[in-house]
N, CA, C and O atoms as CSV, one atom per row, in Angstrom:
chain,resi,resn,atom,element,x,y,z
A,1,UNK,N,N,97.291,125.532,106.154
A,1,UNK,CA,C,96.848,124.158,106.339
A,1,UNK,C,C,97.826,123.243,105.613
A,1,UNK,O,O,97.872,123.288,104.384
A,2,UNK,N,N,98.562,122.466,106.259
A,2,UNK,CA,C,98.817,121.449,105.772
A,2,UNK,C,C,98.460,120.149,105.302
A,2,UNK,O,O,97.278,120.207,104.962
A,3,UNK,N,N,99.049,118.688,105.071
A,3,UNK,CA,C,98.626,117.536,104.632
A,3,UNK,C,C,97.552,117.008,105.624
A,3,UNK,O,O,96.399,116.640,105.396
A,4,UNK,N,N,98.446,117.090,107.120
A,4,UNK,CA,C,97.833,116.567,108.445
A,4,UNK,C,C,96.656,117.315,108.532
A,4,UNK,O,O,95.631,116.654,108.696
A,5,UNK,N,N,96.557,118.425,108.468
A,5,UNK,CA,C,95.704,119.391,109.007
A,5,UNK,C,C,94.082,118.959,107.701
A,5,UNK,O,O,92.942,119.241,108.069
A,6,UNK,N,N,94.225,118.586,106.918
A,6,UNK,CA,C,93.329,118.125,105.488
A,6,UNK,C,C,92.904,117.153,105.856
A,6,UNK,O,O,91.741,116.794,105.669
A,7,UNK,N,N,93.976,116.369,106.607
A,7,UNK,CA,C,93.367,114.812,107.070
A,7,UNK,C,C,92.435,115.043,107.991
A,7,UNK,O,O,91.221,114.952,107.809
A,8,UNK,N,N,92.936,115.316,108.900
A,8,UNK,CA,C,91.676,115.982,110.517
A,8,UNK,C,C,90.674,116.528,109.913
A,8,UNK,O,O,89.536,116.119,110.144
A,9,UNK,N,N,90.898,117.511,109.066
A,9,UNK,CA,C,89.218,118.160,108.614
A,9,UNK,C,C,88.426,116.829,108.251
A,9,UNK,O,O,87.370,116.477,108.778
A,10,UNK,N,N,89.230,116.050,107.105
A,10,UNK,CA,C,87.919,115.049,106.347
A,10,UNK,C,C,88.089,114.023,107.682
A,10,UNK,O,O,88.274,112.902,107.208
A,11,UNK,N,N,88.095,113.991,108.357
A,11,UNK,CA,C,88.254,112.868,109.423
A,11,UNK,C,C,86.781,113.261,110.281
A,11,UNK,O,O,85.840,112.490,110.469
A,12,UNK,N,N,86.885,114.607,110.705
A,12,UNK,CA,C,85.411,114.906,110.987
A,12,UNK,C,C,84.375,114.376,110.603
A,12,UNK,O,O,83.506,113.770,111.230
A,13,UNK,N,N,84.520,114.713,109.122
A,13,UNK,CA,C,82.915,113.974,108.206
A,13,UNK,C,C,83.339,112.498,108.079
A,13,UNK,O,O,82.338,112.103,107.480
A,14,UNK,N,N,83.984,111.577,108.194
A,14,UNK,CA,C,84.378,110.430,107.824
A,14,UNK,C,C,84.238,109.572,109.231
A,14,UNK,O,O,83.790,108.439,109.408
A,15,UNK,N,N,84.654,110.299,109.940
A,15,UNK,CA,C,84.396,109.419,111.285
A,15,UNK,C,C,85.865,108.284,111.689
A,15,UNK,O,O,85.861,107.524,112.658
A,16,UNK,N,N,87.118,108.427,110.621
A,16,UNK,CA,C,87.675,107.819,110.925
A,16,UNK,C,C,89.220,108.484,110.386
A,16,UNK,O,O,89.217,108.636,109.165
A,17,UNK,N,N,90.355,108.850,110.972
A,17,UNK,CA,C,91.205,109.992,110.938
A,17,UNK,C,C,92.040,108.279,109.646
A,17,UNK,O,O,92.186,108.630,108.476
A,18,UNK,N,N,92.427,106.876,109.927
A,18,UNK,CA,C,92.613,106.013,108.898
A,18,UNK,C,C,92.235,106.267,107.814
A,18,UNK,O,O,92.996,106.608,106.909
A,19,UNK,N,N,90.884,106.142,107.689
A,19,UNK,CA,C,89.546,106.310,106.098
A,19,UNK,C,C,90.130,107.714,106.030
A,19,UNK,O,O,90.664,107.704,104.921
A,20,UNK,N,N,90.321,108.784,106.501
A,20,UNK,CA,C,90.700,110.097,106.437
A,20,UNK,C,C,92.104,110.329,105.158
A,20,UNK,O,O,92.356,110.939,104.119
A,21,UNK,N,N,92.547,109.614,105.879
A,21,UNK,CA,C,93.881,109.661,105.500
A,21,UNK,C,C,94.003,108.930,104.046
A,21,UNK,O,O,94.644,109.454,103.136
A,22,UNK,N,N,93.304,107.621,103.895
A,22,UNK,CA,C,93.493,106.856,102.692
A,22,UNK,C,C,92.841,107.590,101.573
A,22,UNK,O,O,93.180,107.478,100.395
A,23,UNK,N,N,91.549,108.611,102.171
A,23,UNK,CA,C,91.144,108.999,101.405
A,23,UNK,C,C,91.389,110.247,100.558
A,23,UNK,O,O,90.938,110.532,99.449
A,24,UNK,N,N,92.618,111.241,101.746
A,24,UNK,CA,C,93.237,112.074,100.515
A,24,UNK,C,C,94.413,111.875,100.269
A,24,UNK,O,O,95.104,112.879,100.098
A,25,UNK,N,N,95.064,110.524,100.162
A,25,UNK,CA,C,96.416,109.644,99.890
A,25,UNK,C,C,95.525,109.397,98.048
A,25,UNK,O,O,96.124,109.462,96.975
A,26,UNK,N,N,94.123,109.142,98.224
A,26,UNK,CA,C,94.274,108.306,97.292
A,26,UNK,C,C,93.593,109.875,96.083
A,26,UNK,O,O,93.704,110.148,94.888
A,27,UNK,N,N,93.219,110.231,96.752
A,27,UNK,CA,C,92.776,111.775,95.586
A,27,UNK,C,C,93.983,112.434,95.370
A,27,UNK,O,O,94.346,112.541,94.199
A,28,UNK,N,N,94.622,112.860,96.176
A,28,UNK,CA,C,96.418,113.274,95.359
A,28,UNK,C,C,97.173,112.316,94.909
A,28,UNK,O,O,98.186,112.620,94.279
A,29,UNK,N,N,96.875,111.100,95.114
A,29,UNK,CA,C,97.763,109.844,94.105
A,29,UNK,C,C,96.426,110.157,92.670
A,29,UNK,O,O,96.853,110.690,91.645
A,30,UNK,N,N,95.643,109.965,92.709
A,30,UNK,CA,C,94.384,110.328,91.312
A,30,UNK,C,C,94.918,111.577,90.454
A,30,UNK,O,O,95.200,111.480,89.260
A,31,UNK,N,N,95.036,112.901,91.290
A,31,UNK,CA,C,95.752,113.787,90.510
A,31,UNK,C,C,96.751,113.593,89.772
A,31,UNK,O,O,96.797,113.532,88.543
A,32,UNK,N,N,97.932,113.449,90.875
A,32,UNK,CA,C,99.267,113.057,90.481
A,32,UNK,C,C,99.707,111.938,89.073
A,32,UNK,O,O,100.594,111.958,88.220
A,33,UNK,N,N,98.619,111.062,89.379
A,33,UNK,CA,C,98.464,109.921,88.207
A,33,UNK,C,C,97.969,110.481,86.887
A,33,UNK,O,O,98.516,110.023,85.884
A,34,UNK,N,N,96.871,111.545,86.695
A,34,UNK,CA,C,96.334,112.048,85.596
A,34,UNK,C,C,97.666,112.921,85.152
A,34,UNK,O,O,98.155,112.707,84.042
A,35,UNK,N,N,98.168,113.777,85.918
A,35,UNK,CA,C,99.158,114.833,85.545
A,35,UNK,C,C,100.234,113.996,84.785
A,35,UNK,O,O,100.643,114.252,83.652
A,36,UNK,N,N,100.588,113.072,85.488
A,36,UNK,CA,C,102.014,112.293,84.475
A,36,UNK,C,C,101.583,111.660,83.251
A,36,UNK,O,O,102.482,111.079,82.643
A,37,UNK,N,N,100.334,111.625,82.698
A,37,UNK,CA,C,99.484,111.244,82.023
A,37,UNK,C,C,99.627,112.323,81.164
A,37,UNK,O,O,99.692,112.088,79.957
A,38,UNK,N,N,99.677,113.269,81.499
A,38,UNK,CA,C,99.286,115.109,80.758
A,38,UNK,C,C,97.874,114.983,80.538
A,38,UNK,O,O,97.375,115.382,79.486
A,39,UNK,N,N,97.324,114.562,81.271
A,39,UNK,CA,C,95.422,114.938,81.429
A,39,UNK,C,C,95.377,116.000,81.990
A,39,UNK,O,O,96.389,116.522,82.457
A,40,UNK,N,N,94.306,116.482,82.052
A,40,UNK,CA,C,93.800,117.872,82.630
A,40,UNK,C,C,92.866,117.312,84.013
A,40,UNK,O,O,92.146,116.351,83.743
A,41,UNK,N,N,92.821,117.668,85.045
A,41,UNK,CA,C,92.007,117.448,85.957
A,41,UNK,C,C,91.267,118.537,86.721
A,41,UNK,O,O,91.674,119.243,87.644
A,42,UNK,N,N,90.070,118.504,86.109
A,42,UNK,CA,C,88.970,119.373,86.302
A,42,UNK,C,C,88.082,119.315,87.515
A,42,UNK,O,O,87.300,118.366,87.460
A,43,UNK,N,N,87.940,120.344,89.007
A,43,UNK,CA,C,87.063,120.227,89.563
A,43,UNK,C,C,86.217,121.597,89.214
A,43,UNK,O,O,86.671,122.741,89.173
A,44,UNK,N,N,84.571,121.076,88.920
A,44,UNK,CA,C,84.172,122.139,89.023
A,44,UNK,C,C,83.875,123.052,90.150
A,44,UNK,O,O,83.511,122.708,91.274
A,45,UNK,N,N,84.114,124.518,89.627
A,45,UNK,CA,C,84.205,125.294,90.603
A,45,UNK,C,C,85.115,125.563,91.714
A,45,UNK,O,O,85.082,126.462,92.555
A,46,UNK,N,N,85.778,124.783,91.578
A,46,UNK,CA,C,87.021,124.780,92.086
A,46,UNK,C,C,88.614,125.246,91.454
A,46,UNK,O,O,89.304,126.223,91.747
A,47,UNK,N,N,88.857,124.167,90.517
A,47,UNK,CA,C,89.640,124.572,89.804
A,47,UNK,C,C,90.260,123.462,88.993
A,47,UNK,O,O,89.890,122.306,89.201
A,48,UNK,N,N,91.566,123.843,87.695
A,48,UNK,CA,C,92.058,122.665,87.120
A,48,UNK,C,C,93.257,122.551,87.210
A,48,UNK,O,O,94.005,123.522,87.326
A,49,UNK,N,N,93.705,121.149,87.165
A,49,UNK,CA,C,95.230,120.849,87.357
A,49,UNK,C,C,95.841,120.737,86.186
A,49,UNK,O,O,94.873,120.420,85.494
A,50,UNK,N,N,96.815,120.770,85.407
A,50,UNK,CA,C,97.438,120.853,83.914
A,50,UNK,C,C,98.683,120.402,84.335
A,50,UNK,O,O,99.076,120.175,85.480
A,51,UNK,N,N,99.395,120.274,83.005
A,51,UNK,CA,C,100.785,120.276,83.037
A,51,UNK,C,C,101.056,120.993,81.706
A,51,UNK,O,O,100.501,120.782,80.627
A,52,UNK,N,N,102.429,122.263,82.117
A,52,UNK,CA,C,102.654,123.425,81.346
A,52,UNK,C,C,104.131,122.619,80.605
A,52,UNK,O,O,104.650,121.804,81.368
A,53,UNK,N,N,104.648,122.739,79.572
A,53,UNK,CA,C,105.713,122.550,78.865
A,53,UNK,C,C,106.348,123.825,79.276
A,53,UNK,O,O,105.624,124.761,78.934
A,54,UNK,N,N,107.515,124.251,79.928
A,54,UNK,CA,C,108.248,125.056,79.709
A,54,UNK,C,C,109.615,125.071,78.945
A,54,UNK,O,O,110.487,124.205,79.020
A,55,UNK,N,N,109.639,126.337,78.115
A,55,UNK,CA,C,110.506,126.045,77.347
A,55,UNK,C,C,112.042,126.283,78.096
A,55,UNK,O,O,112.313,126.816,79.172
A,56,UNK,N,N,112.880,125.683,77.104
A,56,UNK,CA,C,114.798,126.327,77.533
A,56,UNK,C,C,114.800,127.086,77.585
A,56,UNK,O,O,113.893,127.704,77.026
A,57,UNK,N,N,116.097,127.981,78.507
A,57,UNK,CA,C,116.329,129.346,78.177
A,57,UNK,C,C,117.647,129.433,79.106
A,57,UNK,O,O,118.144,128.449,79.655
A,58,UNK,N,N,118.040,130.481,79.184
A,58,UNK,CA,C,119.708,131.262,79.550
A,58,UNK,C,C,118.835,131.241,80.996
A,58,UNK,O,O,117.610,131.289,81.104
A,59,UNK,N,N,119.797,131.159,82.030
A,59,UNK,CA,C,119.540,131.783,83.000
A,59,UNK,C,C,120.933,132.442,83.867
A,59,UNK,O,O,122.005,132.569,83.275
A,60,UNK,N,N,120.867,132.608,84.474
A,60,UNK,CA,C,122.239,132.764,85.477
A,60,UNK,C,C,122.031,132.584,87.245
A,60,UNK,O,O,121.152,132.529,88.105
A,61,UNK,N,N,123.360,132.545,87.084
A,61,UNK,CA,C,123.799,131.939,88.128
A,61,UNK,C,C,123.899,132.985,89.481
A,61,UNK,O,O,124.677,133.919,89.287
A,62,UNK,N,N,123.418,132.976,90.448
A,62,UNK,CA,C,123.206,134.145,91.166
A,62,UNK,C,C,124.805,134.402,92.042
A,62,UNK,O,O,125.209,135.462,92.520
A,63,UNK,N,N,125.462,133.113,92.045
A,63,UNK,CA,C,126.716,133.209,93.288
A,63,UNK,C,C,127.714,134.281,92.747
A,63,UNK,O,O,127.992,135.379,93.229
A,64,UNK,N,N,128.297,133.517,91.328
A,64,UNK,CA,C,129.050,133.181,90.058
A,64,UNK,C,C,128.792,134.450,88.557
A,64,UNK,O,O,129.670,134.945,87.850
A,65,UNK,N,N,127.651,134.609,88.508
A,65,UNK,CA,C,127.122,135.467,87.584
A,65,UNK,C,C,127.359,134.722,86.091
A,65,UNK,O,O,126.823,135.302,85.146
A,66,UNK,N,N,127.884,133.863,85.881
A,66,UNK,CA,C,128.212,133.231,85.408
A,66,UNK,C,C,126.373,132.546,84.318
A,66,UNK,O,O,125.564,131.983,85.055
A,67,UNK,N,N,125.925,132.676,82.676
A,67,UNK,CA,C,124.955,132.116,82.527
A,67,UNK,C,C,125.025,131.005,82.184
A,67,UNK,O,O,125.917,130.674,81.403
A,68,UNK,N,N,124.061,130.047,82.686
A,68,UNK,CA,C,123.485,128.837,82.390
A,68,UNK,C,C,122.467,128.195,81.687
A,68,UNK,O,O,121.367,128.736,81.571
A,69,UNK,N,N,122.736,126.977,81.150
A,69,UNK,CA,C,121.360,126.998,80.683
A,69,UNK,C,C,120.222,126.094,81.114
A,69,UNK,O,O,120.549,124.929,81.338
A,70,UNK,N,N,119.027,126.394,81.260
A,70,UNK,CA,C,118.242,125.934,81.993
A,70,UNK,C,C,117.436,124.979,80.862
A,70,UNK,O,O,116.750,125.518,79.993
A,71,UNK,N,N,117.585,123.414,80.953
A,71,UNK,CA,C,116.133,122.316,79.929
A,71,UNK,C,C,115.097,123.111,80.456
A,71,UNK,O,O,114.818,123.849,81.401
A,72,UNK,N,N,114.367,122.312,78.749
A,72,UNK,CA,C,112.873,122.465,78.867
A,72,UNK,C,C,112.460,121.622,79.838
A,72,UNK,O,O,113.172,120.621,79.921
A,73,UNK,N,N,111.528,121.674,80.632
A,73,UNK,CA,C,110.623,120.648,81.196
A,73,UNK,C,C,109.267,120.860,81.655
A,73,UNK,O,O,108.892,122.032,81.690
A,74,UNK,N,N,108.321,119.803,82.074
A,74,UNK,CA,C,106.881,119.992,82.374
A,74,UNK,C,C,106.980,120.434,83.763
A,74,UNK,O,O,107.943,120.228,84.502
A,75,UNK,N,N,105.908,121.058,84.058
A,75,UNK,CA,C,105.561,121.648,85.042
A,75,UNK,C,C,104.228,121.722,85.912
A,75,UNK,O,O,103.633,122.662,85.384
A,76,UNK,N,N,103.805,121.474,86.462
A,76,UNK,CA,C,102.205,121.282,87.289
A,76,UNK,C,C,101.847,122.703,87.093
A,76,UNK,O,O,102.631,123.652,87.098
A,77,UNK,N,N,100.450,122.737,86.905
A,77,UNK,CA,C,99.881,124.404,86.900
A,77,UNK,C,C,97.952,123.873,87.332
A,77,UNK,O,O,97.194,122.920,87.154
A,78,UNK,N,N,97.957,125.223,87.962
A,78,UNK,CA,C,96.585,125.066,88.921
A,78,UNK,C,C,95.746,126.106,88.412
A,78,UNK,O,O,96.475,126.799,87.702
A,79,UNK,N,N,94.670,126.536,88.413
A,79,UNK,CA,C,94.026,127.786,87.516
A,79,UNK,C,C,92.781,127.733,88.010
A,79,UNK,O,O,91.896,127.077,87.461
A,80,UNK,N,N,92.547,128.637,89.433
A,80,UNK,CA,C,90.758,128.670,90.514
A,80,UNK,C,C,90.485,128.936,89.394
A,80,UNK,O,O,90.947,129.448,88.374
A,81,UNK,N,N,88.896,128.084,90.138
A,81,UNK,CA,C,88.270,128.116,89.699
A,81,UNK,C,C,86.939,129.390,89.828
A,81,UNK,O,O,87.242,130.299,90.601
A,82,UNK,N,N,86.093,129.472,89.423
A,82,UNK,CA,C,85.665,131.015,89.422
A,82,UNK,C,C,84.710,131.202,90.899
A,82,UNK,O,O,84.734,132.240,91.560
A,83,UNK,N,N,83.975,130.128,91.217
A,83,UNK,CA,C,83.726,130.026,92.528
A,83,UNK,C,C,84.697,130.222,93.765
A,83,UNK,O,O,84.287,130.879,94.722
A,84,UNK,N,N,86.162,129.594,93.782
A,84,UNK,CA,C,86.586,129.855,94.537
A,84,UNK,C,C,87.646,130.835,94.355
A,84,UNK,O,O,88.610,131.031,95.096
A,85,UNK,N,N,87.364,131.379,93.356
A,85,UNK,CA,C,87.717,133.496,93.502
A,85,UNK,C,C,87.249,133.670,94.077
A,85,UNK,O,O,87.610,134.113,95.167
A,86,UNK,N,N,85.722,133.355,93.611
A,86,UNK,CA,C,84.712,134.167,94.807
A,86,UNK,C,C,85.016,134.407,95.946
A,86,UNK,O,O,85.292,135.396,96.626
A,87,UNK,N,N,84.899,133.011,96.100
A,87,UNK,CA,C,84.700,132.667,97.739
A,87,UNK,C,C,86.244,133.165,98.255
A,87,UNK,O,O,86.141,133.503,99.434
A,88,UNK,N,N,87.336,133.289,97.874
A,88,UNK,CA,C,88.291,134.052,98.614
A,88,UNK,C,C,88.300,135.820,98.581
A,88,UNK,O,O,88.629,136.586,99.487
A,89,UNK,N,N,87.917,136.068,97.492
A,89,UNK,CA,C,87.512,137.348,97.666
A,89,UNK,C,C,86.708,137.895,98.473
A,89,UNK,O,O,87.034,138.975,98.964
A,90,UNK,N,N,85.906,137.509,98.692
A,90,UNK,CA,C,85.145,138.338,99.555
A,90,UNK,C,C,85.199,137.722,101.017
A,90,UNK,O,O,84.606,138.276,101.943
């Protein structure tokens, strides 16, 4: 499923594929906004959104072999929630 494909689903219950659209424009702009924030965004039962600090480190270069070094930087991280283990598990 893609972006489009998210829109059409809530467009069903919404009655309007516009309202559809603004409405998960504006819940991934809500995420996106908490994350650059470094908030945590919690759905229950679902799951939470974070942002991970990763640290520096050596890496290399796959062409070249040659190592590099890779900055620290933040990172988005997602972590189901225990319901929807469930619900994909079985």
């Amino acid at each position: 499923m893609n972006k489009g494909d998210l829109v059409n689903e809530v467009a069903k219950v919404v009655g309007s594929k516009k309202a559809a659209e603004d409405a998960v424009n504006c819940f991934l702009d809500a995420i996106t906004g908490a994350l650059k924030k470094d908030d945590k965004v919690t759905l229950i039962g679902f799951g939470t959104f974070s942002v991970t600090k990763r640290a520096a480190r050596t890496g290399r270069n796959p062409q070249t072999g040659k190592e590099i070094k890779i900055e620290a930087k933040k990172v988005p991280k997602f972590v189901a929630g225990q319901k929807l283990k469930d619900t994909v598990a079985s």
